[in-house]
N, C-alpha and C positions, 0 to 999 in steps of 0.2 A: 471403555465399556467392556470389549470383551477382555482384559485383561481384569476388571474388576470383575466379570463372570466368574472366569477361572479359578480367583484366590477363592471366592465364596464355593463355588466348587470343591473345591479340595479341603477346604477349610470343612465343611458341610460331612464330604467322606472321610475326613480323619476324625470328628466327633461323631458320627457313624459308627467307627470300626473302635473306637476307643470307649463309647458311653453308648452302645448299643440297645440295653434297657431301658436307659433314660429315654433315649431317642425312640423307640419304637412307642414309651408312654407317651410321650411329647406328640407324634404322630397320630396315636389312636387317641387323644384328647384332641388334638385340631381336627382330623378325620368328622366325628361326632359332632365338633362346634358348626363345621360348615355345612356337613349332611343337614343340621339345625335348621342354619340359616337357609340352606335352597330350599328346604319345606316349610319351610316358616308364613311366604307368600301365598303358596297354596291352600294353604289348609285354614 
């Protein structure tokens, strides 16, 4: 377990440091899905 943390780790930071852009649209597209979903119940 923790050895497969760490590869997704590192693997995670070097697609990070390497496709930055992508990643930060990839973020701000899940960010927004999930803000979604937690107000989804409420409203």
């Amino acid at each position: 377990m923790n050895v497969v943390g760490r590869q997704m780790a590192r693997s995670s930071a070097t697609a990070h440091h390497h496709r930055q852009y992508s990643d930060d649209f990839l973020d701000a597209t899940f960010n927004a899905k999930w803000l979604q979903f937690m107000n989804f119940p409420s409203s």
